[in-house]
VMD Tcl script that draws the C-alpha trace (Angstrom):
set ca {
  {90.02 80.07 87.01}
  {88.95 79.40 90.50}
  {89.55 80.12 94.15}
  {88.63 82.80 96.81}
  {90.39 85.63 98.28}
  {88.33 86.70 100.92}
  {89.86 90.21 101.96}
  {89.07 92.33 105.11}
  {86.25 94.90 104.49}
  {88.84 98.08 105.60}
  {87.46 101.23 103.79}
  {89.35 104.62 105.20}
  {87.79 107.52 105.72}
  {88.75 110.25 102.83}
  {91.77 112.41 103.92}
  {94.23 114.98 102.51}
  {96.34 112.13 101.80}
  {94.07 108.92 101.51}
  {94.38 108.37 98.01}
  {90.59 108.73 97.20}
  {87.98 110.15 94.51}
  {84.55 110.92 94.53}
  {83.81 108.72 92.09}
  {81.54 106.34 94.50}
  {79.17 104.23 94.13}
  {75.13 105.15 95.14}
  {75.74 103.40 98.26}
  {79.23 105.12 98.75}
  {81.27 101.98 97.57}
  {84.44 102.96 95.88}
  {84.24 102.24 92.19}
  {88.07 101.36 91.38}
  {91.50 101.26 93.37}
  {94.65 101.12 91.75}
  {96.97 99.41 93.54}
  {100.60 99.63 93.22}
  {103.32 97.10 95.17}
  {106.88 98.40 95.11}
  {110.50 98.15 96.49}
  {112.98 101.05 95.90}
  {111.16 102.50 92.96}
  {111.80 105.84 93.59}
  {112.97 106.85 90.17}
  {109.79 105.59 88.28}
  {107.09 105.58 90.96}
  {106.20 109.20 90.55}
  {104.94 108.65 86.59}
  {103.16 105.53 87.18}
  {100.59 107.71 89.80}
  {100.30 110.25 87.88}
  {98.57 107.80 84.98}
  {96.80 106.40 87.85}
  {94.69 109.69 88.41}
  {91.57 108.23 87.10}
  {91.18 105.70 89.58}
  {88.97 106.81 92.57}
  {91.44 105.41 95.32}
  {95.72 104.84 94.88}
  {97.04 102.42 97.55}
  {100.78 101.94 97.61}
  {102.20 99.14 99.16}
  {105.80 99.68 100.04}
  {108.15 96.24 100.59}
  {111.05 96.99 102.87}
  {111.74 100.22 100.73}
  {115.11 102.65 101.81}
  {114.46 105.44 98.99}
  {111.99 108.07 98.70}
  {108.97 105.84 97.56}
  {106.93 106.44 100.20}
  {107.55 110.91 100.16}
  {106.37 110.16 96.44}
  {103.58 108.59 97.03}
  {102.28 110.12 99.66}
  {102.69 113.38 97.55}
  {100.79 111.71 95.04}
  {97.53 111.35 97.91}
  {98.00 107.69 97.79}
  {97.28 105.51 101.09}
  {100.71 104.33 101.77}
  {100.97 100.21 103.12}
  {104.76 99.90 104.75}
  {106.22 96.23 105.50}
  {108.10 93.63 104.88}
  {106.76 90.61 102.45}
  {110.16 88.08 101.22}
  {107.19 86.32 99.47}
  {105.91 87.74 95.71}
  {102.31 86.16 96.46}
  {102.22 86.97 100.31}
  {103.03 90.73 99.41}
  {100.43 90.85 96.60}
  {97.69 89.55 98.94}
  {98.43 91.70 101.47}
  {98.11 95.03 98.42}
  {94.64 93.45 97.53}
  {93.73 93.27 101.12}
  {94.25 96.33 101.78}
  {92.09 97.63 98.88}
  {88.48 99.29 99.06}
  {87.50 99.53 95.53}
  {84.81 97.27 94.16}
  {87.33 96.39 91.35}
  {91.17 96.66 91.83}
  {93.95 97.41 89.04}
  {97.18 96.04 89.98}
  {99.93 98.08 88.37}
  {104.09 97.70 88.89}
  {105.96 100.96 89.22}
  {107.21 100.42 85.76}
  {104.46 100.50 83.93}
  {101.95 103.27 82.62}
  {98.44 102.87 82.27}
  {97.52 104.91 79.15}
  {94.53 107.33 78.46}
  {92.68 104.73 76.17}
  {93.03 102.19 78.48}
  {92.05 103.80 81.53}
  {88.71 105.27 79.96}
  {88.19 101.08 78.51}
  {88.54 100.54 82.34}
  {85.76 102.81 83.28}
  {83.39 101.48 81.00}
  {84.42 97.56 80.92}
  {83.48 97.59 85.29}
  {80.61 99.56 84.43}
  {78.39 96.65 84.22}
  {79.77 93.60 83.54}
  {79.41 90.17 85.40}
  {83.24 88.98 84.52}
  {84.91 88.72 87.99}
  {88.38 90.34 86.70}
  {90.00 91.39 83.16}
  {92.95 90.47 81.31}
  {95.01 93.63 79.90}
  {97.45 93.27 77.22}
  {101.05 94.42 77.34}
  {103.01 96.64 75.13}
  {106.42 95.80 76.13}
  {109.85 98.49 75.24}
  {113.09 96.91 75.60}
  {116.26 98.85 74.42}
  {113.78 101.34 73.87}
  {111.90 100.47 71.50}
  {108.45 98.28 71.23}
  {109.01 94.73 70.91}
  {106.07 92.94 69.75}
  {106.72 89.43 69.07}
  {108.76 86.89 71.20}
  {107.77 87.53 74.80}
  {107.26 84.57 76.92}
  {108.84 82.54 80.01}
  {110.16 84.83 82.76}
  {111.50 87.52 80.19}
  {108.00 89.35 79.58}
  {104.19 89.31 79.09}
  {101.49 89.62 76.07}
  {99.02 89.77 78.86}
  {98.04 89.40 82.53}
  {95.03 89.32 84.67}
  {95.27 92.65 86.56}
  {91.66 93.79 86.96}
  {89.57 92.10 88.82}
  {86.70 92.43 91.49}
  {87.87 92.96 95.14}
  {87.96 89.70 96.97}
  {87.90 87.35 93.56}
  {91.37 87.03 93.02}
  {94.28 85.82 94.94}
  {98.08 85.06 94.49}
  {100.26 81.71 95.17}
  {102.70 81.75 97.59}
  {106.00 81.82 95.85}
  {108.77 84.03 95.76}
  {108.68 84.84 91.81}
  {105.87 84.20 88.84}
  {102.99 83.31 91.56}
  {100.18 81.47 90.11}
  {96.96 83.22 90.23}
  {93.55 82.40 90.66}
  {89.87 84.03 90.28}
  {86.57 82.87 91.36}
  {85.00 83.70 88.06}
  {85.08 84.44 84.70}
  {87.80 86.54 82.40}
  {87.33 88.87 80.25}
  {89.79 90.53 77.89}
  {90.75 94.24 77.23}
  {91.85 95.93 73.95}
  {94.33 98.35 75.10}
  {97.53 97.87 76.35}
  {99.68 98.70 79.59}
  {102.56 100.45 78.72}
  {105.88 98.40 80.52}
  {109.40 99.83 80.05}
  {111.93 97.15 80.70}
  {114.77 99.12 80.08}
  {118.45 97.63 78.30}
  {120.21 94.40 78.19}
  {121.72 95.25 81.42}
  {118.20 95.43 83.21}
  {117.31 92.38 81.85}
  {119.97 90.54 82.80}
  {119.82 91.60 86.12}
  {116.18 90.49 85.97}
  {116.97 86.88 85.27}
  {119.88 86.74 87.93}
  {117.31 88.10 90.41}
  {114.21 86.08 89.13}
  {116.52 82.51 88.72}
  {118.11 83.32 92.60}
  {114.20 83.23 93.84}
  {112.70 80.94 91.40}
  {115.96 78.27 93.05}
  {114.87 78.93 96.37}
  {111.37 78.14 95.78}
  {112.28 74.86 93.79}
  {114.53 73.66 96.97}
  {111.65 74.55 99.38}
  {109.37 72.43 97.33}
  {111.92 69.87 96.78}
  {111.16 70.15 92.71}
  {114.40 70.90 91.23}
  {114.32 68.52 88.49}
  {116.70 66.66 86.80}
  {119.51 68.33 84.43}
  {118.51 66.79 80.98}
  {114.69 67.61 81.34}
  {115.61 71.03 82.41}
  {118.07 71.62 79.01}
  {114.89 70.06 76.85}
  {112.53 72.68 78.59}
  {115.43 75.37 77.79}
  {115.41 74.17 74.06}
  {111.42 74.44 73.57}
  {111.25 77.85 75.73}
  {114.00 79.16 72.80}
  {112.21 77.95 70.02}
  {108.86 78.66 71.41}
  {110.05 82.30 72.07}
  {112.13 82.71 68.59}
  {110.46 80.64 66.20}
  {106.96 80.28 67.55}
  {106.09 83.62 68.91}
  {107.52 85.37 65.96}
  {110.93 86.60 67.88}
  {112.94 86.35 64.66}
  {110.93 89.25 63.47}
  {112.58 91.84 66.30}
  {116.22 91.03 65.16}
  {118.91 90.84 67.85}
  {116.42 91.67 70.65}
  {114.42 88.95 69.34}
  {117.38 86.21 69.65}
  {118.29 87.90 73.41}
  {114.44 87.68 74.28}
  {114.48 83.99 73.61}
  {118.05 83.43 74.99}
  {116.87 84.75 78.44}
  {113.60 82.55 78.10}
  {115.08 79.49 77.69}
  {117.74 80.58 80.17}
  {115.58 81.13 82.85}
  {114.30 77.67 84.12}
  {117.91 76.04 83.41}
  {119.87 78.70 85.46}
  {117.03 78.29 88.49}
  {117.26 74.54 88.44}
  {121.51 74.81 88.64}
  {121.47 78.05 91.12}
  {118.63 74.96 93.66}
  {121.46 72.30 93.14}
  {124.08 74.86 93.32}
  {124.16 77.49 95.69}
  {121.59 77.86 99.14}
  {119.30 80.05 100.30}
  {121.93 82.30 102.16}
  {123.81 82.66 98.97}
}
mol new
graphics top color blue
foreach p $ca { graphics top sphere $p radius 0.5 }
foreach p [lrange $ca 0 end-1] q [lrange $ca 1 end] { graphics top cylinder $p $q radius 0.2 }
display resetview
């Protein structure tokens, strides 16, 4: 993976409410931030800090957010980044940016970094010469695990969410923004822990994710024709079902795939379809 972020040096002063550790470097560099990018994420925000204790700085970077995100975080003692991003990769950039750590963990506010993985953390950035990590996922839908099946816009087996400040940076699109790193990759054992809820949040995921992924394909002027988009909808299904092992999981399996192979044929109808003030 290649490519530069190159990211302001900005490294606060520790406060009362600055988010930071003493866990520093010998020349006072800030081992690890986790960084968290929200909107409206009140009702889940407050667990996902708490998990995020072991980091030695907590920056929360708030997206045009009405709720009580930011009195939640700033309980928590993390730095608190307020604004307004309409762009997935713009806002992610500006969360890095804002970042002292040496190494950054990017974490969603559903999602729960576990003990086990947080002490693999400490010792995988403790000398390594891989510029960022990829962490596994151990997705719960209808609460319960789901193991098998994940893939397309529905959910992850794993991401790149650790990496070295000012080696990674996100594409500019409004959902699913392509990443790259100016190094190499290494892979963790343990797993991030992502609740993504019922059947009802997931298909208001893939409403929300198609509406942007549309807009992006009309800005680019890529929506594709209808036939190739129903052939990609067939292999995401049987990729997702048959390939990935979704049969195994049952009904969820079948409504994992479903919403896979959903997902690219709904955003190329919603570009053709509807416009961006929709």
């Amino acid at each position: 993976m290649r490519g530069i972020l190159d990211v302001e040096d900005e490294r606060p002063e520790p406060g009362p409410s600055s988010g930071l550790s003493d866990h520093l470097l010998p020349d006072g560099e800030r081992t690890l931030t986790a960084l968290v990018v929200a909107r409206n994420e009140a009702a889940r925000l407050s667990d996902c800090l708490k998990a995020l204790a072991f980091a030695d700085e907590i920056v929360v970077l708030l997206d045009r957010t009405a709720d009580a995100s930011s009195e939640i975080a700033r309980a928590a003692g993390a730095r608190i980044v307020e604004g307004a991003w309409p762009i997935e990769g713009d806002r992610r950039n500006a969360g890095l940016a804002a970042c002292a750590g040496a190494w950054v963990l990017e974490v969603d506010a559903d999602e729960i970094v576990p003990p086990d993985l947080a002490a693999e953390i400490r010792e995988s950035i403790a000398g390594t010469s891989h510029a960022g990590f990829l962490i596994p996922f151990e997705n719960r839908l209808c609460g319960r695990v789901v193991r098998h099946g994940w893939g397309g816009m529905v959910g992850v087996r794993e991401v790149l969410r650790l990496s070295r400040r000012g080696t990674k940076t996100w594409g500019r699109a409004r959902v699913h923004p392509p990443v790259t790193l100016n190094g190499s990759a290494g892979r963790l054992a343990h797993p991030i822990a992502h609740d993504m809820g019922g059947v009802s949040d997931l298909l208001r995921r893939l409403d929300r994710w198609s509406a942007w992924r549309a807009a992006d394909l009309r800005e680019q002027g890529a929506t594709g024709s209808l036939p190739a988009n129903i052939r990609r909808a067939a292999g995401r299904f049987l990729k997702c079902y048959i390939g990935r092992g979704g049969w195994r999981e049952g009904p969820v399996g079948f409504l994992i795939a479903t919403a896979a192979a959903l997902y690219p044929l709904l955003s190329h109808l919603r570009a053709r379809i509807e416009t961006d003030e929709h």
